[in-house]
N, C-alpha and C positions, 0 to 999 in steps of 0.2 A: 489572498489568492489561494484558499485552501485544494487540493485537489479529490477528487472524487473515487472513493476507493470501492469498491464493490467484495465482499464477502461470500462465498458462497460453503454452506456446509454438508461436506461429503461422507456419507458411507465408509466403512474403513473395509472396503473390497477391490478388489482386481475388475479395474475398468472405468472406475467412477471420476478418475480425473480423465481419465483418456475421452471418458463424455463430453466432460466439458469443452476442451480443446476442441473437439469434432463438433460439437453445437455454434462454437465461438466463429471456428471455421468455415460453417457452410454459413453463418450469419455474415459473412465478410467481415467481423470484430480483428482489428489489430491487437496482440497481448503486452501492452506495453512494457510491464512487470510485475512478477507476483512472489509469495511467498508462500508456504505450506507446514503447516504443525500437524501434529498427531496425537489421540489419543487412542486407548484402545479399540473403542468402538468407532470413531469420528474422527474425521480430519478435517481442519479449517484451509483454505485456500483465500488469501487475502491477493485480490488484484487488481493492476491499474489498468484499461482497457481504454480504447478510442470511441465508443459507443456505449458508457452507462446503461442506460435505460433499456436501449436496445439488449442488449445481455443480460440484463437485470429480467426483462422480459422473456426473451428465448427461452433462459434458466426454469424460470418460475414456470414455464408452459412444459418443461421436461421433466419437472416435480422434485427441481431442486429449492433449497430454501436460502435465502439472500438476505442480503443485509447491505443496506450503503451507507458511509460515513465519510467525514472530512478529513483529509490527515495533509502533511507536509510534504512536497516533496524538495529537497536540497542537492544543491548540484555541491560536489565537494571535491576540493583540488585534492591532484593525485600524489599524496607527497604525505609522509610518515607524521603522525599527530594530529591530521586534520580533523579525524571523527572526533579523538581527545578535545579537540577547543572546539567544537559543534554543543559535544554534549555536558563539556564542563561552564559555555557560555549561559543555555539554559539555567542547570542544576543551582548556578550563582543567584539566577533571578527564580527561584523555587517553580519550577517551570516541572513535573511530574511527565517524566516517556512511559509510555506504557508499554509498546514494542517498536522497535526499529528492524528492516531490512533495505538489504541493496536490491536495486533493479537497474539494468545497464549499466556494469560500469560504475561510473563517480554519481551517478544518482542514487540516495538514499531514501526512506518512506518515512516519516515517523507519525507515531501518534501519539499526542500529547495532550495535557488538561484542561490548557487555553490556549486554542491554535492562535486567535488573533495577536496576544502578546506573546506568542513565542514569536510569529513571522517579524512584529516590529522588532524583535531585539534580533532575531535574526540579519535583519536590513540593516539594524541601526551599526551592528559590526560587522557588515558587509563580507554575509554569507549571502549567496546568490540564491533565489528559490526557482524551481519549476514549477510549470505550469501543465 
């Protein structure tokens, strides 16, 4: 049950995320969760949204450039070590993260090598996933 993450890559100027919100916004898109890097010239904005496509779209029509991929997302109990045995139960089954961030809360994002075998070992020790 991998989740649907949408990418979108920004300008490294005053204003250019503030677009996107305001696009996402008049499109009625709820922002479920996201995350944001920088480099000097670009910033990456990685985010979970309740209309995919529709925002993949809007985007691309405002001459921003996108990107969709599968990643994880995990509900993780609120309590000291949880991320520690999340990411130590992968790393055991050579399971590669490429980046993780939190979105609401005890929900985390990951993305990983092999989503399908990370979720089975996920389930199989009864780490709970979202959807």
């Amino acid at each position: 049950m991998p989740v649907k993450q949408l990418t979108v890559f920004l300008e490294n100027k005053a204003g250019r995320l503030a677009e996107v919100a305001r696009i996402l916004k008049k499109q009625n898109i709820n922002l479920q969760g996201f995350s944001t890097t920088e480099a000097r010239d670009y910033g990456i904005l990685r985010m979970l949204v309740s209309d995919v496509e529709k925002s993949r779209e809007s985007l691309r029509e405002a001459g921003f450039t996108t990107h969709v991929a599968d990643v994880i997302c995990v509900k993780v109990v609120d309590k000291p070590g949880e991320l520690s045995n999340i990411l130590d139960t992968l790393s055991a089954e050579r399971i590669n993260i490429d980046y993780v961030y939190v979105i609401a809360g005890t929900r985390i994002v990951l993305s990983v090598s092999d989503i399908k075998k990370a979720e089975d070992i996920l389930l199989k020790n009864n780490i709970q996933l979202c959807n």
